[in-house]
C-alpha positions in Angstrom: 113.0 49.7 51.9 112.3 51.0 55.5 109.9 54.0 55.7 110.3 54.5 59.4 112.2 56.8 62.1 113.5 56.4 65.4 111.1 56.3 68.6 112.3 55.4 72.1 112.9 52.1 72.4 110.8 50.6 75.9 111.0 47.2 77.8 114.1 44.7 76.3 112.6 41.3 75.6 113.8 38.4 78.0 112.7 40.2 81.1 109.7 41.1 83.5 108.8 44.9 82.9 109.4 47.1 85.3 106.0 48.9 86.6 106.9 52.1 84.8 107.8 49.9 81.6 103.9 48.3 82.2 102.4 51.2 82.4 103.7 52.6 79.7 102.3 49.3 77.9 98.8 49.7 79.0 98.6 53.7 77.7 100.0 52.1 74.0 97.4 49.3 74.5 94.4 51.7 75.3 95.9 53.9 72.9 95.3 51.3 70.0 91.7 50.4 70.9 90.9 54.0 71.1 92.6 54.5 67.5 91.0 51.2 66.4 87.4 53.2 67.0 87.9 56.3 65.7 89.8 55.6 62.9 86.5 53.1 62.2 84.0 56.3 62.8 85.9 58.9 61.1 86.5 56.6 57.9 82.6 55.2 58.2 81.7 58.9 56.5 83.6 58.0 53.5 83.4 55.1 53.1 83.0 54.0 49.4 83.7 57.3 48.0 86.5 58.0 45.9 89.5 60.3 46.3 88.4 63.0 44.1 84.5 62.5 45.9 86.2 63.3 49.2 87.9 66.2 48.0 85.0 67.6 46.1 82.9 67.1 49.1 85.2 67.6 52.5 88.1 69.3 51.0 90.2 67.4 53.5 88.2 64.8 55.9 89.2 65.5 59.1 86.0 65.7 61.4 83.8 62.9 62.9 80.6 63.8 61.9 78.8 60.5 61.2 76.3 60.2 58.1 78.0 58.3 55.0 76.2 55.8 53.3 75.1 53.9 57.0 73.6 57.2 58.3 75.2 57.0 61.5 75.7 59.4 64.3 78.4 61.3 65.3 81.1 59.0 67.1 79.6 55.6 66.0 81.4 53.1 64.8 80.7 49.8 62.4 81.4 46.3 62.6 85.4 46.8 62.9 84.8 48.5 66.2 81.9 45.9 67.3 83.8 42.6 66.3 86.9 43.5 67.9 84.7 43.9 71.0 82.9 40.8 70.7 86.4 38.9 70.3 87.5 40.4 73.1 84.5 39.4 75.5 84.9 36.2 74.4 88.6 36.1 75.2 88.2 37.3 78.7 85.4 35.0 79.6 87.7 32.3 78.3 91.0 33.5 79.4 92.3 32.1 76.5 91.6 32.3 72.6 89.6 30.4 71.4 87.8 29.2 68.2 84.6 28.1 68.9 84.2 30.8 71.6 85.2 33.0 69.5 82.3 31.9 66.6 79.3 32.0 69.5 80.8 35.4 70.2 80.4 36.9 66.5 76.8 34.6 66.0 75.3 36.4 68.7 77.0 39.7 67.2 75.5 38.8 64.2 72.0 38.2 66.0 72.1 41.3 67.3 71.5 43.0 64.6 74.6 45.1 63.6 74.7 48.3 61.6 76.9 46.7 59.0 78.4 43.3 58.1 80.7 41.8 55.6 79.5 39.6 53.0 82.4 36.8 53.7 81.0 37.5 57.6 77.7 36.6 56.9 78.5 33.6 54.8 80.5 31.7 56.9 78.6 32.8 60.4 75.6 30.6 58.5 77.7 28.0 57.8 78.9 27.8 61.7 75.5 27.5 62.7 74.4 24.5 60.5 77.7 22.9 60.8 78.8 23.7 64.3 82.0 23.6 63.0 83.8 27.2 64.2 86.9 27.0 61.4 85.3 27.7 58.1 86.6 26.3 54.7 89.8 27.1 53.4 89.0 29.2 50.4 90.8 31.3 47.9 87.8 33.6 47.6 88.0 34.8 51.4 90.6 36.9 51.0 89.3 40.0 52.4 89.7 42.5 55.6 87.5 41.2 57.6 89.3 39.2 60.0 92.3 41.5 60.1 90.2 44.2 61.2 89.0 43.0 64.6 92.6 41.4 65.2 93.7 43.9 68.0 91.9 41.6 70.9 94.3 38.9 69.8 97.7 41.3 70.1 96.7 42.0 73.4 96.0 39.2 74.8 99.0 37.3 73.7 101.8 39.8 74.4 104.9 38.5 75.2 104.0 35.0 74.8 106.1 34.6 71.6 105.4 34.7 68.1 104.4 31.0 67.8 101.7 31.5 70.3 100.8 34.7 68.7 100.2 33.1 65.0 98.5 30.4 66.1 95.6 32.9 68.3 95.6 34.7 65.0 94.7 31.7 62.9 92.1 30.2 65.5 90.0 33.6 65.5 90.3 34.0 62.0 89.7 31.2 60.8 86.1 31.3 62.1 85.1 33.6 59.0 88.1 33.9 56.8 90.4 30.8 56.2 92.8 32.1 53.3 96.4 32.2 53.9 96.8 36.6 52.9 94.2 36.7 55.5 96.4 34.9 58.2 99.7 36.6 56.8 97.9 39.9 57.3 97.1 39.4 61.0 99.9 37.7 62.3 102.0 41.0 60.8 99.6 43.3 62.1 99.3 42.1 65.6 103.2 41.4 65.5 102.8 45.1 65.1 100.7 46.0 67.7 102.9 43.9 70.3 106.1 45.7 68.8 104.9 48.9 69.2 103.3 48.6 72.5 106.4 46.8 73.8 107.5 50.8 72.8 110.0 49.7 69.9 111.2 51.9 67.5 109.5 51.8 63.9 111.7 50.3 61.9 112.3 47.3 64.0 108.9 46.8 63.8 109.1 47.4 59.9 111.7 45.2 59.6 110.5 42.5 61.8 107.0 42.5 60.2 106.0 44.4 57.0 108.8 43.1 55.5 108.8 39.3 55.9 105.0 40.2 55.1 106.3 41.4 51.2 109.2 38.6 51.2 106.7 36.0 52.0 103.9 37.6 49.5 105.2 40.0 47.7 101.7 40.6 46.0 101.3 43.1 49.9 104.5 45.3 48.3 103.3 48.8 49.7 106.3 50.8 48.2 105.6 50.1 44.9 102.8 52.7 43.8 100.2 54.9 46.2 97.3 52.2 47.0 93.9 55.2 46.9 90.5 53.6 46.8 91.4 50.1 48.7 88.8 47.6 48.3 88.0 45.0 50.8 90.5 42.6 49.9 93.1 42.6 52.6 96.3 43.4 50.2 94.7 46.5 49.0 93.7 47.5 53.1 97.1 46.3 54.0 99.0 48.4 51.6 97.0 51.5 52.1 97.5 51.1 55.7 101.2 50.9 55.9 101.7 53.5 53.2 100.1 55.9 55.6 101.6 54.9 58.9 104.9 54.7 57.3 105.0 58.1 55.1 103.6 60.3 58.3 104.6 61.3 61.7 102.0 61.5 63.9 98.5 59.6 65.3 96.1 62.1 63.4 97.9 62.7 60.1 98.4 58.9 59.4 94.4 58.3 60.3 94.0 61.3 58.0 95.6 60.2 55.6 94.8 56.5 54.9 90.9 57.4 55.3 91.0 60.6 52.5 92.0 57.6 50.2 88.4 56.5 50.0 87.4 52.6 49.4 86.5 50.7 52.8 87.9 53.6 54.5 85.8 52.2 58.1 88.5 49.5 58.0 91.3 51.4 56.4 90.8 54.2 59.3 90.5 51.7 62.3 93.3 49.6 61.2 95.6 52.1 60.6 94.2 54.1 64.0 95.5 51.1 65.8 98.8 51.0 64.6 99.2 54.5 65.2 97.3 54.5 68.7 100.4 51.7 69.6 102.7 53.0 68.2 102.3 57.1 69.4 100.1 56.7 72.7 96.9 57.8 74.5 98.5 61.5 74.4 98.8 61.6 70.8 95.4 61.1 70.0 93.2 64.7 69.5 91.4 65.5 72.2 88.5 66.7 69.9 88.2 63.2 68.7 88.0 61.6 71.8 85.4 63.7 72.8 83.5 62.6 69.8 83.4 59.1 69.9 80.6 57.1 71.2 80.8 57.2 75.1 79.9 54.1 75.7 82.4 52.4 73.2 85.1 54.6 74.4 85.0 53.1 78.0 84.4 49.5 76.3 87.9 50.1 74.6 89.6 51.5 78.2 88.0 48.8 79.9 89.2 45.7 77.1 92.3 46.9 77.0 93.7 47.2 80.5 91.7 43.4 81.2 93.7 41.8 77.9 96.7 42.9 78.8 96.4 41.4 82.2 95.5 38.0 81.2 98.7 38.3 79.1 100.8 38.9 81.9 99.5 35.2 82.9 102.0 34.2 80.2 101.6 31.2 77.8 99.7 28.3 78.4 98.8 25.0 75.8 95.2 25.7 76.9 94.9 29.2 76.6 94.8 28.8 72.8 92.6 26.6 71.7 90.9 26.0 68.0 88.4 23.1 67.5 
């Protein structure tokens, strides 16, 4: 079942883009990391309430205001923001993914004392450190959000390099914290995603090319089955909240609206979903008064990440570029 509609399709595959066709990439790329970080800070005020808690209490959450249960200022974001920018540091200074890169990155995150961090995070962070070893433990237990949400870096950095390349960057950064195969299925479709979108096609190729080997391959991510309010951490329940929202709506702000007023980990919810709708609708689309709202400093972070990742993606693939340990 195909829950999208027509956008203008941009550069054909198989070809160099044009300079119009790669500027048009960069605006969809900043547009993403932009929507990655508010969609983190306006869901961050919900965050664990319920449904009926955010209607009793906002009406209709629609406002960065900061507070929620992290007290945080207006325009300031959590760990999905943080890590994604941490991964992406360490991707530059590399000019490649990689693994063990990747786990210094989010250690000295970690030592840095950040306003929030997830439990499966924390767990295996400490493990890297006694082990040294940056791919954690395959476990049926780490199954949550929390490599999915920082995935954007990845997407980036890997555009146009083919989906092989692309899977295997997702599995070396995840890995790190999160080795569970509905971990991996969930970023290789999301940043399959971003790439699709930013490469300005339409949204039902990038339905069909994505969510929907997603659900044929694990059907337990079905997202048409039944409205998914209140998602927990566990990446299915993000997942399907997520595409619900981007799919049923038609613009950047309604689909952030939407998939954060369903409550649960709506920090992750709301910056996952922001990014999907930042590639897919652009910088333009994005409200002004939410822009305006968002941590300065983070803001030109995101600018700055975006333009640099996709410019060591036009390098194109390379064996070494990728690298787990």
């Amino acid at each position: 079942m195909l829950w999208a509609r027509n956008l203008n399709a941009g550069a054909k595959p198989g070809r160099i883009a044009t300079p119009r066709e790669r500027s048009a990439m960069a605006d969809q790329a900043t547009a993403a990391f932009l929507g990655l970080a508010i969609g983190d800070a306006l869901g961050a005020t919900v965050e664990f309430m319920t449904p009926r808690e955010i209607r009793q209490e906002f009406g209709v959450h629609c406002e960065i205001v900061g507070g929620g249960w992290l007290r945080l200022k207006p325009g300031q974001v959590t760990d999905d923001t943080t890590m994604s920018l941490a991964l992406g540091e360490a991707i530059l200074a590399e000019g490649r993914v990689d693994a063990r890169a990747a786990a210094e990155a989010f250690d000295a995150w970690m030592r840095a004392k950040p306003v929030d961090i997830g439990n499966t995070v924390r767990r295996n962070l400490i493990t890297y450190r006694k082990t040294g070893n940056p791919e954690a433990p395959a476990s049926e237990h780490d199954a949550g959000n929390g490599a999915a949400m920082r995935i954007l870096p990845v997407a980036l950095a890997t555009l146009g390099q083919g989906r092989e390349v692309l899977a295997t960057a997702c599995r070396a950064q995840g890995h790190v914290t999160h080795h569970n195969i509905l971990s991996d299925a969930a970023c290789i479709a999301l940043a399959g995603m971003v790439q699709d979108f930013v490469r300005g096609k339409s949204v039902e190729d990038v339905e069909r090319a994505n969510a929907a080997p997603l659900v044929a391959v694990h059907p337990v991510f079905d997202y048409t089955v039944k409205p998914r309010d209140n998602p927990s951490g566990f990446v299915v329940e993000t997942i399907q909240a997520v595409l619900q929202a981007l799919f049923a709506t038609e613009t950047f702000e309604d689909c952030v609206v939407d998939v954060v007023n369903r409550g649960g980990d709506a920090d992750t919810t709301g910056a996952i979903a922001g990014m999907l709708a930042g590639a897919r609708y652009g910088l333009d689309a994005i409200p002004v008064r939410w822009l305006r709202r968002l941590d300065r400093g983070v803001a030109e972070s995101c600018r700055l990440q975006a333009e640099a990742l996709l410019t060591l993606s036009a390098k194109g693939p390379a064996p070494e570029r990728i690298r787990g340990d």
